[in-house]
C-alpha positions in Angstrom: 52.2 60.6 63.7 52.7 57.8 66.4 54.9 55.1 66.2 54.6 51.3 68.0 56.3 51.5 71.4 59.0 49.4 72.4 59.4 48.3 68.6 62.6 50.6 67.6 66.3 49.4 69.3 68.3 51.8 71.3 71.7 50.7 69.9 74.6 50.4 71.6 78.5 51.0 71.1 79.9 48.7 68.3 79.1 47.4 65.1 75.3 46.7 63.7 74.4 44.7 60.8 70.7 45.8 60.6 67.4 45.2 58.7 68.4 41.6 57.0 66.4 39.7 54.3 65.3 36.3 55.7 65.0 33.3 52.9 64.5 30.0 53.4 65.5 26.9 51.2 64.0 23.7 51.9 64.2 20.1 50.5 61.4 18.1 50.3 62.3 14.4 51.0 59.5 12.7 49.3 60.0 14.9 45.8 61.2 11.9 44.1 57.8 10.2 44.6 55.6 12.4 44.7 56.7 15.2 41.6 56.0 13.0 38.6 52.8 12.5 39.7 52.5 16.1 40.1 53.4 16.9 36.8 51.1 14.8 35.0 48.5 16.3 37.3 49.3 19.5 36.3 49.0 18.7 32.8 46.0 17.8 32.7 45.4 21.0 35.1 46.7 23.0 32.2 45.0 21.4 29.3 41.9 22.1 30.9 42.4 25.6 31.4 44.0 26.1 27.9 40.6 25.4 26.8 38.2 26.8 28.8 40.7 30.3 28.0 40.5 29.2 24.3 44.4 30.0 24.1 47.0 26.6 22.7 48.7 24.2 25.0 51.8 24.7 23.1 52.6 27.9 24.1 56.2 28.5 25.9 54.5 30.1 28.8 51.5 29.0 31.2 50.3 30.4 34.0 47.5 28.5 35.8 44.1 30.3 38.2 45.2 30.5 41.8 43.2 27.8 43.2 45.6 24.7 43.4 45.0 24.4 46.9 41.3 24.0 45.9 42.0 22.1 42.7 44.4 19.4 43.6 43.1 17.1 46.1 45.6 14.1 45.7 47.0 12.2 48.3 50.8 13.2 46.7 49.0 16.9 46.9 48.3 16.6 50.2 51.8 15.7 51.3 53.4 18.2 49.3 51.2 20.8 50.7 51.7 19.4 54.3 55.6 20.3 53.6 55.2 23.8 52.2 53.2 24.5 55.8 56.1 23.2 58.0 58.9 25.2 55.4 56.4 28.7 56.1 56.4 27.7 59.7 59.9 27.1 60.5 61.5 30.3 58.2 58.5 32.8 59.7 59.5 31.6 63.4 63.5 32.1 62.4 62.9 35.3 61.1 61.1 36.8 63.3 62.5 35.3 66.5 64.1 38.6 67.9 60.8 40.5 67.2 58.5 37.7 69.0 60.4 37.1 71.7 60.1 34.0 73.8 57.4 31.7 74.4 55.5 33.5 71.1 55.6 30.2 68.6 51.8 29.4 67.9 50.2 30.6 64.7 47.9 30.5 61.6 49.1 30.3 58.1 46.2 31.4 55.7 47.4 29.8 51.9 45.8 33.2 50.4 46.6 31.4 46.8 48.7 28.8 45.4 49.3 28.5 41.1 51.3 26.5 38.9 53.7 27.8 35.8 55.4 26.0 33.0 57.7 27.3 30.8 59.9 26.8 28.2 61.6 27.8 25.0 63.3 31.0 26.5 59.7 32.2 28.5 60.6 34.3 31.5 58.9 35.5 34.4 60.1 39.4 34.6 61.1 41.1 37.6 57.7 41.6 40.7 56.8 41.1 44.1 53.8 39.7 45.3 50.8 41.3 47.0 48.2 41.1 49.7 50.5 38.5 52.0 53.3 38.6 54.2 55.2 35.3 52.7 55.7 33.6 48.9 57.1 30.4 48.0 58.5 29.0 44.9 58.9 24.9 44.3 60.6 23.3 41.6 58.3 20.6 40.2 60.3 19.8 37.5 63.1 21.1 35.4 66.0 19.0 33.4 68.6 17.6 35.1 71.7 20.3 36.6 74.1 19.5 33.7 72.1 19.4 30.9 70.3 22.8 32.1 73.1 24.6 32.9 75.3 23.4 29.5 72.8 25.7 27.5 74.8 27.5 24.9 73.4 30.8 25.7 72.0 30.8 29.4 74.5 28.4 30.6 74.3 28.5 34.8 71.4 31.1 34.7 69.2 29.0 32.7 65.6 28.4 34.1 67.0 29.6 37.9 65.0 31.9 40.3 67.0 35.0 40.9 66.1 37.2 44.1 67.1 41.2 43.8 67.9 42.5 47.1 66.6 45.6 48.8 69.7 47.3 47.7 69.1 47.1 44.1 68.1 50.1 44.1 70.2 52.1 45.5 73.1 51.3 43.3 71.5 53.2 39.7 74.0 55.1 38.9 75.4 55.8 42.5 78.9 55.6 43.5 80.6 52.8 43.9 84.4 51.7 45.6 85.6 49.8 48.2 83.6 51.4 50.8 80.4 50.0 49.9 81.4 47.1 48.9 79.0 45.1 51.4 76.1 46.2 49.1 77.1 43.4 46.3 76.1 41.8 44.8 72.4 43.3 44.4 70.7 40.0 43.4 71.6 36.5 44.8 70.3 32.9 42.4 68.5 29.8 43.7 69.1 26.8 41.4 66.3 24.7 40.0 66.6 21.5 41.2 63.0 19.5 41.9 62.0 19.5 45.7 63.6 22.4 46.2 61.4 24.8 48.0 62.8 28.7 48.3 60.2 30.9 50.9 60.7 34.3 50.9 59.0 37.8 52.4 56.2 38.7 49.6 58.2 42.4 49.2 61.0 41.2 47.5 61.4 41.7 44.2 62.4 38.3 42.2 62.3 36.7 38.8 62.3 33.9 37.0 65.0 33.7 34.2 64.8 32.4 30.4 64.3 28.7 30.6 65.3 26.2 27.1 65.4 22.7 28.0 63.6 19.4 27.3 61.8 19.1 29.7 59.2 22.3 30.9 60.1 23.9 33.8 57.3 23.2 36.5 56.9 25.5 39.6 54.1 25.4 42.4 54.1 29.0 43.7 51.9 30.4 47.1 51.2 33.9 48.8 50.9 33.0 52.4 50.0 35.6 55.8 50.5 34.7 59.1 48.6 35.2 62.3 47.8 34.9 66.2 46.5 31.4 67.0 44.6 33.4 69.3 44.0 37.0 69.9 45.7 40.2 67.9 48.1 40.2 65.6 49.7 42.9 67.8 53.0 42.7 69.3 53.5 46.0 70.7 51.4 49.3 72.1 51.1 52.9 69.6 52.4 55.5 71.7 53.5 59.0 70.8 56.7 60.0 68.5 
């Protein structure tokens, strides 16, 4: 079996924090603007695919086709799309800025599909990674207002937010745990809903969107993105022998 040469460290004396989980939180500026018109875009999105599925409007969960990109060609779409394309580029080029090296900045970012959801009434989106990309993105389109979503007599703070379960997760089913591996809590880490807020993170890690009650639906644009060489391969380093 061969490995890539040059790609594993030689580590020296002293204390390593390895393998880390990049995420990236954005705000877009113009969300104010732009979001409502989004929504009622959406809508009428979603009514049209209710019916051509044959399945009711009304139901607490809704999960559009993965051509948005394709399907929504206003101006406000446009600019919303513009900023999820600067968010990818500027969290890919932080987290992979040790592995690139210098002068390696120039790219393409492929949208391989981009969907809406609304949900309400307790709907949940359960625990599942994405596929077939290197990068996902969640945005909030809209969602009520902090207070009012997070006084929910059940949910309370959790309520409607985007929680992110980290690649340690697992290792903590029934293992041992005391002050020793402390550094391995807490497993999962909680993004909260608030519109124009953009979360992009690697397409491996598991996430979930928890049970949402509110008056307003809760209104997320989500991607799958991959990233390549403006020119040339995608290679960074030579396969040589183990």
């Amino acid at each position: 079996m061969g490995c890539e040469a040059g790609l594993a460290m030689s580590l020296a004396a002293g204390f390593h924090d390895l393998w880390p989980t990049p995420l990236g939180i954005h705000q877009f500026d113009d969300a104010d603007q732009v979001n409502p018109v989004l929504a009622r875009a959406l809508g009428a999105l979603r009514l049209a695919q209710c019916s051509a599925r044959g399945v009711s409007f009304d139901a607490p969960f809704f999960a559009s086709d993965d051509d948005l990109l394709r399907r929504l060609q206003l101006p406000e779409g446009q600019r919303l799309f513009k900023f999820f394309v600067e968010s990818l580029r500027d969290t890919v080029t932080r987290a992979n800025a040790q592995a690139w090296g210098p002068g390696r900045r120039a790219m393409q970012i492929a949208i391989e599909g981009m969907w809406f959801q609304c949900s309400r009434a307790g709907a949940f989106h359960d625990v599942h990674t994405h596929g077939n990309c290197s990068w996902s993105g969640v945005y909030i389109v809209q969602i009520d207002e902090t207070s009012v979503r997070e006084a929910h007599p059940t949910y309370g703070v959790g309520n409607g937010i985007t929680r992110f379960i980290g690649p340690a997760f697992g290792r903590l089913g029934g293992a041992h745990i005391d002050l020793g591996n402390a550094y391995l809590q807490p497993p999962h880490c909680d993004v909260a809903p608030r519109p124009g807020i953009l979360t992009v993170f690697p397409a491996w890690l598991a996430h979930q969107a928890m049970p949402y009650e509110g008056a307003s639906d809760r209104i997320i644009i989500s991607f799958n993105a991959s990233i390549h060489a403006s020119h040339g391969s995608d290679r960074l380093h030579a396969f040589g022998a183990t």
